[in-house]
Residue, then its C-alpha position, 0 to 999 in steps of 0.5 A: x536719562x534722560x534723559x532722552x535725545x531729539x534725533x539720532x545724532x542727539x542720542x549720540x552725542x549723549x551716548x556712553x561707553x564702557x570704560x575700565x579703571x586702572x588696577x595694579x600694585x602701583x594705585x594707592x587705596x585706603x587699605x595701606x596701613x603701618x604694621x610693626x615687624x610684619x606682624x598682624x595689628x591687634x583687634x583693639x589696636x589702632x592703625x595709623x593710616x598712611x597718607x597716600x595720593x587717594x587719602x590727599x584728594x579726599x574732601x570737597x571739590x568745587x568742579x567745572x565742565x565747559x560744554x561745546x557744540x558746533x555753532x554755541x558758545x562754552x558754556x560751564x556747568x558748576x558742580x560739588x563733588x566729594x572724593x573719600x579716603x577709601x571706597x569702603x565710603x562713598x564719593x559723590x557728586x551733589x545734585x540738587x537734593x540728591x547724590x549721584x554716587x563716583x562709583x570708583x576712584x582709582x590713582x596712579x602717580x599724579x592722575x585720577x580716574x573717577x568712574x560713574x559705572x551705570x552710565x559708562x562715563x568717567x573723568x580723568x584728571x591730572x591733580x596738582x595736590x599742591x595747589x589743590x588744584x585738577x584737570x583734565x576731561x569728563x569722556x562720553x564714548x563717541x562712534x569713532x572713540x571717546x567725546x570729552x568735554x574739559x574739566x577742572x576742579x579746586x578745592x574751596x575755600x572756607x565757606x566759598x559758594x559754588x561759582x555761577x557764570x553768567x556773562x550775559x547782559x543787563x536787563x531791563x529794569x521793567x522785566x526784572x519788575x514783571x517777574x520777581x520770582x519763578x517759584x511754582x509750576x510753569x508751561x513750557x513752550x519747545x520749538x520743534x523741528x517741524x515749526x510747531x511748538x511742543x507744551x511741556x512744563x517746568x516745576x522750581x522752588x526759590x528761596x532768596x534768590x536760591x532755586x532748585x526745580x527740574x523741566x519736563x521736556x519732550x524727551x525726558x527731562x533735565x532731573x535735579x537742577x540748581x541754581x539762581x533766580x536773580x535780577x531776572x536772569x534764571x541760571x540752573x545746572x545739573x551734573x548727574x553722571x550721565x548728563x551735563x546740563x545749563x540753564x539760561x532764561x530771562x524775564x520779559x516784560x510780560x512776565x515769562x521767562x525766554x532762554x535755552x537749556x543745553x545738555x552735552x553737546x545740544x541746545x533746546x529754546x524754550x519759552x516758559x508762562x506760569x501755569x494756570x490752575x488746571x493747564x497742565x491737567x489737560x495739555x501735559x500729555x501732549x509732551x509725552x511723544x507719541x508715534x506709530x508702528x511703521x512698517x510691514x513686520x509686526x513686533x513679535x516678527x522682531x529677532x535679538x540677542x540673548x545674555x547668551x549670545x544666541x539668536x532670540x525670535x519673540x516669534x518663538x516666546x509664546x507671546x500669542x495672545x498676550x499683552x507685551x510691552x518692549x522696553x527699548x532701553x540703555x544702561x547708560x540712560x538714568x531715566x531707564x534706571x529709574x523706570x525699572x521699579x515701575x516695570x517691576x511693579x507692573x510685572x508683579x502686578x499683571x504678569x499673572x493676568x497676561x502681561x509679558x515685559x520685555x527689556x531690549x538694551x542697546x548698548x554702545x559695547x559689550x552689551x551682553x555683559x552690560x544688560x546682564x549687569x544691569x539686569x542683576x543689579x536691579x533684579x529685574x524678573x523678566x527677560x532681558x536681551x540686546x538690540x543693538x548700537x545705538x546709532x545702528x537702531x535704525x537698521x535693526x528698528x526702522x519701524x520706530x523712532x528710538x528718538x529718546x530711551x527708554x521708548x515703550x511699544x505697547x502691543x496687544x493681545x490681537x498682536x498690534x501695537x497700540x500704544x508708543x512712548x517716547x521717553x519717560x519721566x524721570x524722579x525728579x519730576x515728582x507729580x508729572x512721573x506719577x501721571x505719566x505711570x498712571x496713564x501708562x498702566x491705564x493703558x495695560x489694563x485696558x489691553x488685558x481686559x480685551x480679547x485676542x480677537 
């Protein structure tokens, strides 16, 4: 979302919540207008647009998040945002090649709340319009309450770039000469908890010392990242919403890059080499994590929610003899967003042969109305229902490891499961997405020629 998390805390800590915006007669929007004695503007006529706290904000912002974690330094995520006069258009954030839409900016006196819906996150800041100036905190639900990283915002000056920190020291002059650009596809080396070592990859296109690319990491990925490669020091950034990410690498002498990608509250080490012809072809599904059914219940022997609130055995959906896959997903995850056109097409293309899809959402609040939601808002034509909190996963599923959402479990005609996917690839991964869909179908069709025996 996503992109996904390493363990259960690190799902926390990128987890949402819902949150609502504030409606009453005191919010400015676009619709104040100057009518003469009361009296309803003419069709041709022209309303003069009165100048509100919504209509000050409108335009450019050059944005700043400070990320901070136990035992890691600050570290600033730079981003461009454009705020609107009115939500009949579009406020976003830009990144990287895309728009990540502000799905609703409400004002009230001096403070702003701009609302990124899908993923239950939102900012609330105080604006200083005579100085152009905002702050105040970009807030992710947290278990006990909300987690909020700082935030401020200005307006730039004319034809001023985005600033990107880097506080780092010197390099040596040998590994800026051994590395004079990072465009093209890269192995990228993640530590893992056990010792061992995880083969994932990175894909960056450079122009000048401008670069915007993305890393397949095991658990997703880090979607549209922007940044610099300059005097050997690669620093990338991303603000989608959902997640805040930075970037920081460094030649070496041999060529390869070494640093760390920190997203919210948690740090990845990477090592990264440039690929060679055909590597990726054969060690990339590695980076996929697969794991196993464990446990004494079978899948269907499972129990959830309905959008309806009653009580839903797969025991009782006539699922016997057929091939289902569970898509245990979160609405506050980009990358489950993004895989639900793939699932869609893989309905509409094997639900007649016997494939059943089934979406489980576990949601921080509300998660009746926010499946439903999200069902409605991608018309999703296969059941949807709701497991459970997050970070109570494991009591509800223990026999897998919702270690990264969306996590696929494949279950076959005889009723095993055979297939376990942690994490997805997100669009920003171009080719990589495309070989992960490939595989994932190759395995439906292979369970919907078999029997039931």
């Amino acid at each position: 979302m996503h992109r996904a998390v390493v363990q259960i805390s690190l799902l926390l800590a990128i987890s949402l919540a819902s949150s609502c915006g504030k409606k009453d007669s005191a919010v400015a929007t676009q619709g104040e207008a100057v009518t003469k004695n009361n009296t309803e503007p003419k069709a041709d006529e022209k309303v003069p647009l009165v100048e509100t706290e919504r209509t000050k904000l409108a335009g450019v912002w050059q944005g700043t998040l400070t990320l901070e974690g136990d035992d890691m330094e600050p570290q600033s995520v730079p981003f461009t945002m454009k705020i609107s006069k009115a939500d009949s258009e579009p406020s976003v954030v830009f990144s990287g090649d895309t728009e990540v839409p502000i799905t609703s900016v409400a004002v009230q006196d001096s403070e702003v709340t701009l609302q990124f819906v899908p993923y239950h996150t939102k900012i609330v800041a105080q604006v200083d319009s005579a100085q152009g100036a905002m702050e105040g905190a970009w807030s992710l639900p947290w278990v006990d309450g909300s987690l909020d990283f700082a935030f401020t915002a200005k307006r730039p000056a004319e034809g001023e770039k985005v600033a990107r920190p880097d506080d780092s020291p010197s390099l040596d002059k040998a590994a800026i000469a051994a590395l004079p650009s990072v465009g093209g596809v890269w192995e990228v080396s993640f530590p893992q908890p056990n010792g061992a070592d995880k083969l994932c990859a990175a894909r960056f296109e450079q122009e000048g010392s401008s670069v915007k690319g993305t890393f397949v990491a095991p658990t997703g990925d880090y979607g549209h990242l922007t940044g610099e490669f300059q005097d050997g020091k690669l620093r990338l950034f991303n603000f989608d919403g959902a997640f805040a990410y930075v970037v920081s690498a460094d030649a070496q002498a041999d060529g390869t890059l070494v640093g760390a990608g920190q997203f919210n509250l948690f740090r990845q080490e990477f090592s990264a080499r440039p690929s060679k012809e055909g590597a990726l072809d054969r060690e990339l599904p590695q980076c996929a994590e697969l794991t196993e059914w464990a446990g004494k219940r079978t899948p269907l022997s499972l129990t959830f929610t309905g959008l309806d609130g009653k009580s839903v055995a797969l025991a009782d959906l006539g699922l016997e003899g057929k091939v289902v896959l569970l898509d245990l997903f979160g609405t506050w995850c980009p990358n489950c967003h993004q895989l639900i056109p793939l699932l869609t097409e893989l309905h509409k293309k094997y639900h007649a042969t016997g494939l059943e899809i089934i979406g489980v959402g576990f949601e921080f609040a509300d998660g009746q109305e926010a499946v439903s939601t999200y069902r409605d808002k991608h018309a999703i034509p296969y059941r949807m229902l709701v497991g459970a909190a997050p970070q109570d996963a494991p009591n509800v599923m223990p026999e897998v490891p919702l270690t990264s959402y969306p996590t696929l479990v494949l279950i076959g005609r005889d009723g095993k499961v055979h297939n376990i996917q942690t994490g997805f690839r997100g669009t920003a991964t171009g080719e990589f997405r495309k070989a992960d869909a490939a595989r994932f179908e190759a395995r439906i069709q292979k369970l919907l020629a078999q029997s039931a025996k």
